[in-house]
C-alpha positions in Angstrom: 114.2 55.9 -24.3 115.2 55.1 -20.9 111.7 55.1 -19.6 110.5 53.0 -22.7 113.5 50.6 -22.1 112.3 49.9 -18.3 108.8 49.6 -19.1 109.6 47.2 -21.7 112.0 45.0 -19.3 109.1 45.4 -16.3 106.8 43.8 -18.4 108.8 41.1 -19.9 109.7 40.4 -16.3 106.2 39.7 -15.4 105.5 38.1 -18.4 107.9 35.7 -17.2 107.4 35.6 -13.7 103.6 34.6 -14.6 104.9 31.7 -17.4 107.4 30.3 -14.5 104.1 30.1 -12.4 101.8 28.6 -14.6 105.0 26.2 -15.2 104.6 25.1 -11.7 101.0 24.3 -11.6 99.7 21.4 -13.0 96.1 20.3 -13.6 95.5 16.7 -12.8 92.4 15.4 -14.4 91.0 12.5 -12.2 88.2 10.7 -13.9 85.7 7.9 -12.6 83.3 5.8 -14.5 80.6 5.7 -11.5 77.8 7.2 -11.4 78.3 10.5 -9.4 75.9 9.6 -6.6 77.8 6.5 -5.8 80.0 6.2 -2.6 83.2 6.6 -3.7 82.5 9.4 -5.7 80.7 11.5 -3.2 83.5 11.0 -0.1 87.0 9.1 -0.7 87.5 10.4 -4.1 86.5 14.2 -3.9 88.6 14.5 -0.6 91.3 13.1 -2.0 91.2 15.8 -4.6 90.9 18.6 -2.6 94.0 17.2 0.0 96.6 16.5 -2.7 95.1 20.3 -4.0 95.7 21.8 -0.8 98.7 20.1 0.6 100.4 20.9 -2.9 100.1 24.9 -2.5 97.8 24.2 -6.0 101.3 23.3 -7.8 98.6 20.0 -8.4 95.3 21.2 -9.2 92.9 18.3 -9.0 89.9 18.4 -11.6 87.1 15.6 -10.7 85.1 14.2 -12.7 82.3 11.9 -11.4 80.3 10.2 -13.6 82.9 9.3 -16.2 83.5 13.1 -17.5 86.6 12.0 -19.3 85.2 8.4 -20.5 82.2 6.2 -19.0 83.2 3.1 -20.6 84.5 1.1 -17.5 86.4 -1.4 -19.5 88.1 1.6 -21.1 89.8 3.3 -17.9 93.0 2.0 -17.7 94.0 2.9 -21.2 92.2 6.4 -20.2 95.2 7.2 -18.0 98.1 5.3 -20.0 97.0 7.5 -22.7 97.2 10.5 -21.2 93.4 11.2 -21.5 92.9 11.2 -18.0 96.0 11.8 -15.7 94.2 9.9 -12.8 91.5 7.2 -13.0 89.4 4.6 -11.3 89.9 1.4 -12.7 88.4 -2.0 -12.2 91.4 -4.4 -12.9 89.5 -7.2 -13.7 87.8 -5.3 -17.0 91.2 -5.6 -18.4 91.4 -9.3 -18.7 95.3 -10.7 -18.3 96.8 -7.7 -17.7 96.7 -7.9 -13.8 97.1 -11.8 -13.4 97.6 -12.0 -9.6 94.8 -10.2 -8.7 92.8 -13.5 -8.7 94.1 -14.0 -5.2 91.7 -12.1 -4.0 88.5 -12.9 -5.8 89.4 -16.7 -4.0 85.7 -17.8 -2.0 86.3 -17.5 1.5 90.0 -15.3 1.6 88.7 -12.1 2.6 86.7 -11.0 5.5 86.0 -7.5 4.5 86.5 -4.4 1.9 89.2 -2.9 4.7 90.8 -6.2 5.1 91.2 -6.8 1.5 92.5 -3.7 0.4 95.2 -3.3 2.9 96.1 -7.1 1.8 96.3 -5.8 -1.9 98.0 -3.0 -0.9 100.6 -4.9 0.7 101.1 -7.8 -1.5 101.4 -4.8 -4.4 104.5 -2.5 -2.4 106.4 -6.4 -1.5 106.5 -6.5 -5.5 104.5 -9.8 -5.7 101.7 -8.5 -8.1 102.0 -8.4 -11.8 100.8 -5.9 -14.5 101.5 -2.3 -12.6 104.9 -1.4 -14.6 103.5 1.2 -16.8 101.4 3.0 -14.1 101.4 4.9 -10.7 99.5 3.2 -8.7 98.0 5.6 -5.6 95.3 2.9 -4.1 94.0 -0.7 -4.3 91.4 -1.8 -2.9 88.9 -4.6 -2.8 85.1 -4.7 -2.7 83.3 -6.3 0.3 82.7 -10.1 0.0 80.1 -11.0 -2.5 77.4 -12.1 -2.3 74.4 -13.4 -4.9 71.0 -11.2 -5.7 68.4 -12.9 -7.7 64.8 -12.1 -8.7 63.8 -15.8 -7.9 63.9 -17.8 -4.4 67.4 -18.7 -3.8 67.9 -21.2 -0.5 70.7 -23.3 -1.6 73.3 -24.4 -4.3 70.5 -26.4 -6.3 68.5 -23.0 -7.0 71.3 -21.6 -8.9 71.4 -24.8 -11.6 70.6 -23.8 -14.9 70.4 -20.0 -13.6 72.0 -16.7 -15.7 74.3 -14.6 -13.7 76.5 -11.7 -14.0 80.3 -12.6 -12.9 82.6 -10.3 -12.0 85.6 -11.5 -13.2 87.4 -15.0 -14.2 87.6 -16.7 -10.5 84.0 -15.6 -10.1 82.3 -17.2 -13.5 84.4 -20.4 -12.3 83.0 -20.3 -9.1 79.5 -20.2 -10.7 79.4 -23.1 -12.9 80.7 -25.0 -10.2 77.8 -23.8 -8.1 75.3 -25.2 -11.3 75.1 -21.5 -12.9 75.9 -19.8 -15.9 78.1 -16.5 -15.9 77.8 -13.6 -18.0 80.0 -11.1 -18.3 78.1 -7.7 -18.2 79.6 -4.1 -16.7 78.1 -3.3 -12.9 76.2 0.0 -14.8 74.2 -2.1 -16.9 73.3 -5.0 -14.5 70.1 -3.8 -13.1 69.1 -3.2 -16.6 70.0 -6.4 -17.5 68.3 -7.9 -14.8 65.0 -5.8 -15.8 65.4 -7.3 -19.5 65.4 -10.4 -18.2 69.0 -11.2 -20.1 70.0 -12.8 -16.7 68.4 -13.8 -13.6 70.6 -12.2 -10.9 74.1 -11.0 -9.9 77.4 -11.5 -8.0 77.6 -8.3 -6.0 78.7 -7.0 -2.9 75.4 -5.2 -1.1 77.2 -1.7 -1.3 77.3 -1.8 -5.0 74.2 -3.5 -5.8 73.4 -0.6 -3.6 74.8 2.1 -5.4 73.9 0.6 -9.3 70.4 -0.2 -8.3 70.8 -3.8 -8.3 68.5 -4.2 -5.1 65.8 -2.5 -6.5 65.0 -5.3 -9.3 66.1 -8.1 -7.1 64.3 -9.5 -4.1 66.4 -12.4 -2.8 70.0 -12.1 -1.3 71.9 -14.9 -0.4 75.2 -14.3 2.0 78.4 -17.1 1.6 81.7 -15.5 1.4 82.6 -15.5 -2.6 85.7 -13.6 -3.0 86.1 -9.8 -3.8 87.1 -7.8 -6.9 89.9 -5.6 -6.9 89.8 -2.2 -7.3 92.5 1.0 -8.3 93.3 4.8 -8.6 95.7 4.9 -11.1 98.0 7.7 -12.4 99.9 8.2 -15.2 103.3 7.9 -15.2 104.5 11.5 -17.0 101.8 13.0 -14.9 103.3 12.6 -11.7 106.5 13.1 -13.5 105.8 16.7 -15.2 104.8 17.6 -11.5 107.1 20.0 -9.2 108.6 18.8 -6.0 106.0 20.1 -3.4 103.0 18.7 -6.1 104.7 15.3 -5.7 104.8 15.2 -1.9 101.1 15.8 -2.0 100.6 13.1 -3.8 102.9 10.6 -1.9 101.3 12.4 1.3 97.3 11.1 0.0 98.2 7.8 -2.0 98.9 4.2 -0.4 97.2 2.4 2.5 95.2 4.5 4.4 94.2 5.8 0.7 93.3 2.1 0.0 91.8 1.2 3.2 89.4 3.8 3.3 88.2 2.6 -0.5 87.6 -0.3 1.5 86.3 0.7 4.9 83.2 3.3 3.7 81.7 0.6 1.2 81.7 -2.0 4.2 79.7 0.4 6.6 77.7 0.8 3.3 77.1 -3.0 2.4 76.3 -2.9 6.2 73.5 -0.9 5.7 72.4 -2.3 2.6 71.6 -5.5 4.0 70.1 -4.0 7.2 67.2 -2.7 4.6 67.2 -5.6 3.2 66.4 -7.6 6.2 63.8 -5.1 7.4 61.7 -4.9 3.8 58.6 -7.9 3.5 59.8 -7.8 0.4 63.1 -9.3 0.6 64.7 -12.5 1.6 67.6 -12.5 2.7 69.1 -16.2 3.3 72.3 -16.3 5.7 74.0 -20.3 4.5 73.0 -22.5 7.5 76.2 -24.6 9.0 75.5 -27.4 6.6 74.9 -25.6 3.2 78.3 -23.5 4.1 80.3 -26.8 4.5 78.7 -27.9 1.2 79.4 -24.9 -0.6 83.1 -24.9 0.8 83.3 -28.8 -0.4 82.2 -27.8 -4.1 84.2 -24.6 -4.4 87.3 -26.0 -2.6 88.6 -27.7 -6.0 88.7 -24.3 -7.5 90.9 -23.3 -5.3 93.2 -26.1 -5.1 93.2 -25.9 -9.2 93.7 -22.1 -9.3 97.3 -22.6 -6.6 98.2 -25.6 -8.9 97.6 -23.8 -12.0 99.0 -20.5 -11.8 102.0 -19.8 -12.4 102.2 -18.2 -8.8 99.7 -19.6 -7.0 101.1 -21.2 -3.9 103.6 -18.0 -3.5 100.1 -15.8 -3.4 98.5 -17.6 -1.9 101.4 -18.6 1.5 101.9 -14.3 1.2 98.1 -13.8 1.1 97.9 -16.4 4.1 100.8 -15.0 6.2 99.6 -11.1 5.7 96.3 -11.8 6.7 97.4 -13.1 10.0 99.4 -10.3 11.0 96.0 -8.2 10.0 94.1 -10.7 12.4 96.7 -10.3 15.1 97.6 -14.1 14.7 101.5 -13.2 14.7 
């Protein structure tokens, strides 16, 4: 009896020993909408799986899934990780229309310099508390795209081409922006605007050259035209009861991977892309690529300078963002 007694407690023992360590590790399910091959998805985002893994003794096992495993839709993300579906996600902010209202700041013409400069602003402006919409999340990056630019299939040399034209928009600043420039925006998601393009359902695109890059945009558009419009933001998100559920040592590998440099390098490796993008661009006959002369800049800056004014008059926030957007990005330009 004895014997049956101790083999009986032995195994209950390790019966618990192995529920207390299943307990402790937590799978994290970390989806993104792009398409696997893209960027983001083949360097930032599968490194930062296998560090918080790593660093967290696998107390946070990170499951990736490029490619949208968990959910393509890329209007649907955010509501992929509130719900639980996914436990970490990559979001576009600006496919959730209102909920992020002073994100606009940054899709402002002529703010922004760069993908790294913009997402360390974001960043900032978010841990200061100045940014709306972020109560119900975890937020563990935000970044920005490089500086748009416009990508049409016909000849695009100045403001009076785009009159009358049909172009995707990425976001409210950015259709604004066009039908001041004499175009029409259309709201279409980045997977289906090559497609779109193809169809002939619109004429060209507001992109960044990494991204047309990455979604094929360059390949059914041969003119590129290069003005400083304003960026879109962009987010790793996690849900709340997530991070929560996790143990102390999965936490710290979180807080360890997550914030600026995080954001920053979302940034940084999509500018060396967009870099390289237009370098092809500017060495195939079979692309024009238009830098804006002195003259057609000031012009542009004249028409789109309303906007702006109108957007800091008209927000509820506007000159706060924009004197905090103003004052961060000269301390990230070394100008105090």
């Amino acid at each position: 009896m004895r014997l049956i007694a101790g083999l009986c407690f032995g195994l209950y023992a390790v019966s618990l020993m192995f529920s207390q360590q299943a307990k402790a590790e937590q799978t994290l399910r970390f989806n993104s909408f792009a398409p696997p091959q893209e960027l983001l998805n083949r360097t930032i985002f599968p490194a930062f799986a296998k560090n918080v893994t790593a660093d967290s003794g696998g107390t946070a096992k990170v499951d990736y899934f490029p490619g949208g495993g968990l959910g393509r839709n890329p209007r649907a993300q955010l509501k992929l990780v509130v719900d639980g579906v996914a436990d970490v996600a990559f979001i576009l902010p600006a496919f959730t229309p209102g909920r992020f209202p002073d994100n606009d700041i940054i899709q402002l013409p002529g703010l922004i310099r760069s993908g790294a400069e913009g997402s360390v602003l974001i960043w900032r402006l978010h841990q200061k508390g100045i940014l709306r919409g972020y109560e119900k999340i975890k937020v563990l990056a935000l970044a920005t795209t490089p500086p748009y630019a416009i990508h049409t299939r016909f000849p695009l040399t100045s403001m009076d081409d785009l009159k009358g034209r049909k172009l995707r928009s990425g976001g409210r600043i950015h259709g604004e922006m066009l039908k001041k420039l004499g175009g029409t925006p259309v709201g279409i998601p980045t997977p289906s605007v090559a497609e779109s393009i193809s169809k002939g359902v619109i004429e060209g695109t507001m992109h960044g050259f990494h991204a047309a890059r990455a979604f094929r945009i360059l390949d059914v558009t041969d003119h590129h035209y290069i003005h400083p419009l304003g960026t879109l933001s962009l987010m790793v998100a996690m849900n709340k009861q997530s991070y929560a559920k996790l143990p102390a040592k999965g936490k710290a590998a979180i807080q360890k991977h997550m914030g600026e440099a995080f954001s920053k390098a979302m940034g940084a490796m999509p500018d060396k892309s967009a870099a390289e993008a237009l370098a092809q661009m500017q060495a195939d006959p079979k692309h024009t690529v238009t830098f804006a002369p002195a003259a057609e800049k000031r012009r542009w800056n004249e028409v789109l300078k309303p906007l702006i004014d109108d957007w800091k008059k008209n927000h509820p926030k506007g000159e706060l963002l924009w004197k905090a957007a103003s004052d961060e990005l000269a301390v990230l330009r070394g100008g105090k």
